[in-house]
MDTraj code that builds the backbone (N, CA, C; nanometers):
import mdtraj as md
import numpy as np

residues = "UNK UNK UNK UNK UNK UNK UNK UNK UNK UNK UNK UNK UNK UNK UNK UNK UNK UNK UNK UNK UNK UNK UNK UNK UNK UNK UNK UNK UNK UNK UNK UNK UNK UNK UNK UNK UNK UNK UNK UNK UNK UNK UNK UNK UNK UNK UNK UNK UNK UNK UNK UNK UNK UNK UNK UNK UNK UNK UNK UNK UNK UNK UNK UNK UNK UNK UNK UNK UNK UNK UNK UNK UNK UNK UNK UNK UNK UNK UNK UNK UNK UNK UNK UNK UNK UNK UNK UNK UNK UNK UNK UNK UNK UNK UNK UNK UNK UNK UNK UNK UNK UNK UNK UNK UNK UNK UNK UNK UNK UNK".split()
xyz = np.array([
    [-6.2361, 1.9106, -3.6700],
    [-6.2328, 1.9405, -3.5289],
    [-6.1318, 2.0503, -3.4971],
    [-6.0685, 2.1129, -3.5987],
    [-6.0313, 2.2400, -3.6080],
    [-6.0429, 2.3597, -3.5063],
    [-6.0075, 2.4260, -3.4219],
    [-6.0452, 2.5375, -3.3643],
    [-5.9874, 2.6407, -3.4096],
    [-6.0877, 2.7462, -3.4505],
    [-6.0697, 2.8815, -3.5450],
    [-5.9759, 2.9677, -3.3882],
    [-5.9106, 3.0355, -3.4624],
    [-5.7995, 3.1390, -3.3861],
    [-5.9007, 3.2306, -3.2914],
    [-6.0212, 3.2727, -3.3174],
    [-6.1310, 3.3251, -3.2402],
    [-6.1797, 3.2391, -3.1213],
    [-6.1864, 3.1133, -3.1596],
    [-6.2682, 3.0165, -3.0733],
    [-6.1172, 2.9868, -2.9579],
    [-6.0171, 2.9781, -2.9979],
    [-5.8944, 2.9771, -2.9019],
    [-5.8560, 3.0976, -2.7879],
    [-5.8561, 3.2108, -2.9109],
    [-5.8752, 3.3109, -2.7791],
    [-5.9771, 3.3418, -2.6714],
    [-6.0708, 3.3084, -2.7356],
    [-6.1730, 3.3267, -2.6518],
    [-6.1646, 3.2205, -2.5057],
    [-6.1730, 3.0829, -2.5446],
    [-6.1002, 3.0016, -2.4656],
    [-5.9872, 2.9994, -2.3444],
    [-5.9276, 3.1474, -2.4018],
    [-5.7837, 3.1361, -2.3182],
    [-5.8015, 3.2116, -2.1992],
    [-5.7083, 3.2237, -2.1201],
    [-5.7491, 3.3151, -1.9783],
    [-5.6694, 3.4125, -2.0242],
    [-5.6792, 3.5134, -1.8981],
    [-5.6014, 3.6797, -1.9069],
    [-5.4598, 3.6779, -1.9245],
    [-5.3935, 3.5696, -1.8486],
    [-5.2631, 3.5316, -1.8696],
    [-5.2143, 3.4754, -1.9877],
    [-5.2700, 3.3477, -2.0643],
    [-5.2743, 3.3140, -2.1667],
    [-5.2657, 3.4358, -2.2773],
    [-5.3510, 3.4944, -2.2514],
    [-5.3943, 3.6230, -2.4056],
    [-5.2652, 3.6806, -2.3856],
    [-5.2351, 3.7387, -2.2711],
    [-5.1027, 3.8378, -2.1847],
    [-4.9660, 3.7475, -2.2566],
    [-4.9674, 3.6086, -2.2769],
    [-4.8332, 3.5753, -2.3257],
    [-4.8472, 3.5658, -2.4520],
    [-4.9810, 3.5630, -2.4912],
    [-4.9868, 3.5405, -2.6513],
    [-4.9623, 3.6873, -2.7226],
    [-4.9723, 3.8051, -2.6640],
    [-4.9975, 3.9182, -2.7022],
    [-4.8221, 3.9674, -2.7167],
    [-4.7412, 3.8976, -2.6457],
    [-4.6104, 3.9462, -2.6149],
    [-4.5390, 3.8310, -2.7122],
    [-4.5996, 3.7055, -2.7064],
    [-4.4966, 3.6538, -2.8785],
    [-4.5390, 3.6962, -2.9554],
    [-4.6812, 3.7658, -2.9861],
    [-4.7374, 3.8094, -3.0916],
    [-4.6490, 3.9472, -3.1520],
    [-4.6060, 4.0236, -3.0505],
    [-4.5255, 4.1121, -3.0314],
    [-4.3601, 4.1026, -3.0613],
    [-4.3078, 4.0245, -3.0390],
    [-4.2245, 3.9871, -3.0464],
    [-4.1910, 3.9049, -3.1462],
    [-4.2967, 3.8632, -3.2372],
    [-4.2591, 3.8190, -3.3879],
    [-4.2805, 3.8774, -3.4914],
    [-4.3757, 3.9956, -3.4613],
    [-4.3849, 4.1113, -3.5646],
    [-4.2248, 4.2000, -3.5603],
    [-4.1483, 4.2291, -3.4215],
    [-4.0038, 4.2739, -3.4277],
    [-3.9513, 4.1636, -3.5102],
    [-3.9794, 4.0481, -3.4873],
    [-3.8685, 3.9561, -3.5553],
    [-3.8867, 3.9885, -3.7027],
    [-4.0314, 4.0031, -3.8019],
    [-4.0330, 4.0628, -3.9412],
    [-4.0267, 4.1387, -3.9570],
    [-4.0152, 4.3018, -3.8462],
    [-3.9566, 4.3925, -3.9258],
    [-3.8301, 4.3772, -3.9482],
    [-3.7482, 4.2935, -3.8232],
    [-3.6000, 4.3243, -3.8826],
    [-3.5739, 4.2807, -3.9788],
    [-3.6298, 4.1518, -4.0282],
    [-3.6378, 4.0573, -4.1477],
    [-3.6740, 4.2189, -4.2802],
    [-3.7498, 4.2338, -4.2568],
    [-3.8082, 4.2887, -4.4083],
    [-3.7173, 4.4172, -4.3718],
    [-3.6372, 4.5026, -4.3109],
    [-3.5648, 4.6094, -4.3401],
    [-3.4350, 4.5468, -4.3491],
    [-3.4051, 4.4113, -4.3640],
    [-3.2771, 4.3516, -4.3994],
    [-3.2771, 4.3807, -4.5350],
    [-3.4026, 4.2824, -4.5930],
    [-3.4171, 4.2898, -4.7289],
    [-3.4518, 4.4127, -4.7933],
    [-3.5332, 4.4997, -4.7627],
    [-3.5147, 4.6766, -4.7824],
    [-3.3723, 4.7047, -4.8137],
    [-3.2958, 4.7134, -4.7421],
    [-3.1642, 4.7249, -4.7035],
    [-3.0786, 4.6819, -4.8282],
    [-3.0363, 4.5700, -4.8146],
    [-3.0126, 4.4993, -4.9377],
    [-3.0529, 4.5693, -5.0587],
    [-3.1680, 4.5701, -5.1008],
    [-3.2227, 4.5978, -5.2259],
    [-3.1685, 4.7716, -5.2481],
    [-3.1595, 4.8467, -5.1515],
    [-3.1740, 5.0029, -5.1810],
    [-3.0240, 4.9909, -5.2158],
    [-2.9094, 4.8829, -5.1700],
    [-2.7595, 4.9065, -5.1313],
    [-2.7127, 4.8567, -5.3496],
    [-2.8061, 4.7595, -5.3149],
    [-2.7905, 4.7143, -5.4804],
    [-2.8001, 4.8426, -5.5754],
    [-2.9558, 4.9174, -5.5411],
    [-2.9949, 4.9589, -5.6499],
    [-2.9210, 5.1261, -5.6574],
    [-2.9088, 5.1205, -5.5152],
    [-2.7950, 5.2765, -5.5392],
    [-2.6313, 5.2095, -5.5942],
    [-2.5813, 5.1289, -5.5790],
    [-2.4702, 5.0709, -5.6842],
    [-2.5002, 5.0700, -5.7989],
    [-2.5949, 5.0189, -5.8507],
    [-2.6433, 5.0203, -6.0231],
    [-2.6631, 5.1721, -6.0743],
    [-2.6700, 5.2668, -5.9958],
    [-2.6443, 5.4340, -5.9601],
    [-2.5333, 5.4846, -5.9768],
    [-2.4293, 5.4130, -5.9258],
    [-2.3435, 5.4631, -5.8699],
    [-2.3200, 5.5874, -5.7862],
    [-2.4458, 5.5348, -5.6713],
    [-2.4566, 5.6506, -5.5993],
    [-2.4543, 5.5578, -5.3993],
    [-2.3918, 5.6383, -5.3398],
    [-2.4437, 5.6031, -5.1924],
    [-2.6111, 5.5998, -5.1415],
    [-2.6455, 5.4872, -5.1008],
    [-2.8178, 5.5300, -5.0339],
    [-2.8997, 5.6705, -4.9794],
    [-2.7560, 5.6732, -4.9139],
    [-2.7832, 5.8190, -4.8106],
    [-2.7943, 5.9406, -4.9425],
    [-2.7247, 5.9261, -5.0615],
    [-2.7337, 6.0168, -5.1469],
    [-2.9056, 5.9789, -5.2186],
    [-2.9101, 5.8701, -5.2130],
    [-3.0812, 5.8464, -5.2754],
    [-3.1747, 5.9400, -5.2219],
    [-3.1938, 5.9061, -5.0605],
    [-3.2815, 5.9864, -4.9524],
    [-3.2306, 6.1507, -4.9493],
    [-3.1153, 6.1887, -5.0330],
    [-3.1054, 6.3258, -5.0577],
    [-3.1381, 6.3570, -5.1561],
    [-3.1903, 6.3356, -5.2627],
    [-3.1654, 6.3407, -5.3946],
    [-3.2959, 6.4170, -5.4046],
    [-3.2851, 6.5307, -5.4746],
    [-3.4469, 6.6479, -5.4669],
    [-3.4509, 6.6711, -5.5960],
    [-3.4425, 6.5815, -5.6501],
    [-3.5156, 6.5950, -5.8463],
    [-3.3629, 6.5944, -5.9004],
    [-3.4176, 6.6437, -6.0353],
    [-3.2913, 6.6891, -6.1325],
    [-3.2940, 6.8557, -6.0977],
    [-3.0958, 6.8952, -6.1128],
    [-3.0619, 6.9916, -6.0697],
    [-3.0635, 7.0520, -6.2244],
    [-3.0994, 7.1855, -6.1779],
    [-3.0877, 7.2337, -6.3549],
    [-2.9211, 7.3122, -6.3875],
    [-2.9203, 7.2784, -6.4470],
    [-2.7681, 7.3489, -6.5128],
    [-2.7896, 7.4412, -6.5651],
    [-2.7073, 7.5239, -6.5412],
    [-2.7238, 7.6460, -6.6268],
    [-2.6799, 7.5994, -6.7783],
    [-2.7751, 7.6469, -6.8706],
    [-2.7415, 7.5964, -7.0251],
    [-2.5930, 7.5760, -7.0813],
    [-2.5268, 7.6851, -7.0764],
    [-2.3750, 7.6508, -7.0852],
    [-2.3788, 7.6933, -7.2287],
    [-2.2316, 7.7018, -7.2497],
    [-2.2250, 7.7343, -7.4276],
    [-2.2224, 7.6482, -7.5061],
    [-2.3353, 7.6753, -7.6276],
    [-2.3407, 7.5571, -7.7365],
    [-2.1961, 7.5411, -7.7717],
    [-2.2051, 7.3618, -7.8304],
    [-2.0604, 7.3568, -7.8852],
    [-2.1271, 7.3051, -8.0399],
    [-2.2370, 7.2870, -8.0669],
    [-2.2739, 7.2505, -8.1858],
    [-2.4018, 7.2825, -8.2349],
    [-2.4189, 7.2991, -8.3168],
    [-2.5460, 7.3489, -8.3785],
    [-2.5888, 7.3216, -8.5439],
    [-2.7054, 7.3137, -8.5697],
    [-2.7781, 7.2755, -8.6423],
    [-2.7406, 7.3596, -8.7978],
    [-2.6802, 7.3287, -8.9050],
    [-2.6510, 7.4359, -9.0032],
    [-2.8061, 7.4292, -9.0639],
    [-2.9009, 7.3561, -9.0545],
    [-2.9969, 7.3683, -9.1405],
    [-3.0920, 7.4605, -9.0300],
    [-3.0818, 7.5023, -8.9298],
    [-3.1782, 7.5459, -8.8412],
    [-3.0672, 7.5962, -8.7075],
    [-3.0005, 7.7335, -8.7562],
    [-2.8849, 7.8055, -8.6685],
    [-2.9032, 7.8407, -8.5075],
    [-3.0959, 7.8260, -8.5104],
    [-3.1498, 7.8091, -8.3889],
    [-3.0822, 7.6794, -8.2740],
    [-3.1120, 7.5616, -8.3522],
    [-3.1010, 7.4554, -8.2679],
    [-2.9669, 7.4562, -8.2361],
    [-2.8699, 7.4718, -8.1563],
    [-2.7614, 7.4060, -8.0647],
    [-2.7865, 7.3014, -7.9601],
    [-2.6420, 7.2469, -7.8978],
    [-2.6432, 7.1439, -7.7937],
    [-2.5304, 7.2108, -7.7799],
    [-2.4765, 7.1815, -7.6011],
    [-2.3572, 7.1810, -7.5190],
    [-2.2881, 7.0822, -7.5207],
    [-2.3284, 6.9447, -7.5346],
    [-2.2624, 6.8599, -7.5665],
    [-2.2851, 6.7817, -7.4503],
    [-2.3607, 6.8128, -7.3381],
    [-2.3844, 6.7285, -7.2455],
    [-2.5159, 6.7320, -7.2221],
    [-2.5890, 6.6063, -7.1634],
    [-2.7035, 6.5612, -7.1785],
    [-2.7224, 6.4738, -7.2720],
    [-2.8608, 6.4489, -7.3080],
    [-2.9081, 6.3556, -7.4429],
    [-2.9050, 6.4070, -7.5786],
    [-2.8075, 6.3556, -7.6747],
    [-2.8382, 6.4271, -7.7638],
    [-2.9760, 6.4521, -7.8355],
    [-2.9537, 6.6063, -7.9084],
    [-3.1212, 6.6158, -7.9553],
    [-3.1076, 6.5137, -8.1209],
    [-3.2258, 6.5176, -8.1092],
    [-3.2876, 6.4168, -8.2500],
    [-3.2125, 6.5181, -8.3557],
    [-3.2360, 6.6573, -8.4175],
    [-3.1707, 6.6888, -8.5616],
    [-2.9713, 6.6331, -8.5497],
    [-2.9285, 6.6289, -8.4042],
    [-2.7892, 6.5906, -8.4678],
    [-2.8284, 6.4469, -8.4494],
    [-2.9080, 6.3548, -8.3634],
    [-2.8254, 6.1916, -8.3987],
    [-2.8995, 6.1746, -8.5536],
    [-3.0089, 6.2111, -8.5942],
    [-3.0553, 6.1803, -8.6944],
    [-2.9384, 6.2297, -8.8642],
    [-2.8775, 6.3229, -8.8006],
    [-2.7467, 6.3682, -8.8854],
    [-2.6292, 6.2285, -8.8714],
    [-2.6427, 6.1887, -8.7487],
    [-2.5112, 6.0950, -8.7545],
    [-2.5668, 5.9438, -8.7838],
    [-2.6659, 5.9202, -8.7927],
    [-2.7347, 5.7946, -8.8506],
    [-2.7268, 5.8264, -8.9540],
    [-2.7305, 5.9414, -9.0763],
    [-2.7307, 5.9156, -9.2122],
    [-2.5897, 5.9188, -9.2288],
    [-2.4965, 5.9162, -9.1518],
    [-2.3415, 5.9194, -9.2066],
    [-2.2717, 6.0539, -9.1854],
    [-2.3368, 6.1485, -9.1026],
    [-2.2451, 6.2482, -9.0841],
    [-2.1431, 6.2449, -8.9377],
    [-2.0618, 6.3008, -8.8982],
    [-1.9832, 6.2885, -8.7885],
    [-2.0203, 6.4209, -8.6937],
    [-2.0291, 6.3823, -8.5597],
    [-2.0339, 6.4940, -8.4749],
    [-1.9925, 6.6145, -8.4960],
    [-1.8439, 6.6035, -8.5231],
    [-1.7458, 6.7021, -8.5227],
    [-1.7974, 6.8323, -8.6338],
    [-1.8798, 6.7715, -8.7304],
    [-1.9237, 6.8465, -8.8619],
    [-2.0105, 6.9099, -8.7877],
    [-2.0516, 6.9522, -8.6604],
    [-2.1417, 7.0173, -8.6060],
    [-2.1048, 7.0873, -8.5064],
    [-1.9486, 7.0790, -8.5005],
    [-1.8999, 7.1921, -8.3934],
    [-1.9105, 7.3239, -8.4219],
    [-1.9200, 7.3834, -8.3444],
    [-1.9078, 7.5607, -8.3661],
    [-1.7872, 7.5861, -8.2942],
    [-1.6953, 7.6334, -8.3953],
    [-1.5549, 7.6954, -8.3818],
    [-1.5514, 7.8009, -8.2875],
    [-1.4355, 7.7786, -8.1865],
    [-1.4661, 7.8708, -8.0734],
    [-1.3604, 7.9490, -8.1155],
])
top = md.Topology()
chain = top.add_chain()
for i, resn in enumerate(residues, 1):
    res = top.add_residue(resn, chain, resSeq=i)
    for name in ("N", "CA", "C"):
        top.add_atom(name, md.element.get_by_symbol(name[0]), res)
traj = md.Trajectory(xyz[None], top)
């Protein structure tokens, strides 16, 4: 004996719909504030795990390129390959320091 949400409105008068339309209204404000709490929250976390401010998130326009900078190490088997020393190192030096060699054996003497 259920009445479907259709069969109620329909039922209701102009006034009725008129107050239903304004809590209806007024509880969708109540979940946005709810769900931009939790927005909120979550962006405040995840720019900490950043170590960055939010406001720096919503600025943030890619990766900035660096100018290359001067190698500080380079490849003796391949005089081509260098690194600056910042960024990820490339694969020919960690694969050098996994078999037992040390960084330093790859500096280029300034």
């Amino acid at each position: 004996m259920s009445n479907s949400i259709e069969d109620i409105i329909k039922a209701s008068s102009i006034e009725q719909l008129q107050a239903l339309i304004k809590k209806a209204e007024d509880e969708i404000e109540y979940k946005k504030v709810d769900e931009i709490e939790t927005i909120r929250n979550e962006w405040l976390a995840k720019a900490s795990q950043l170590g960055m401010q939010p406001e720096e998130i919503l600025q943030y326009a890619g990766r900035k390129r660096r100018s290359s900078g001067k190698p500080k190490y380079r490849n003796p088997a391949n005089p081509e390959q260098t690194w600056t020393g910042h960024g990820k190192k490339p694969g020919w030096l960690r694969q050098a320091i996994e078999g037992g060699a040390k960084q330093e054996d790859f500096r280029i003497p300034e």
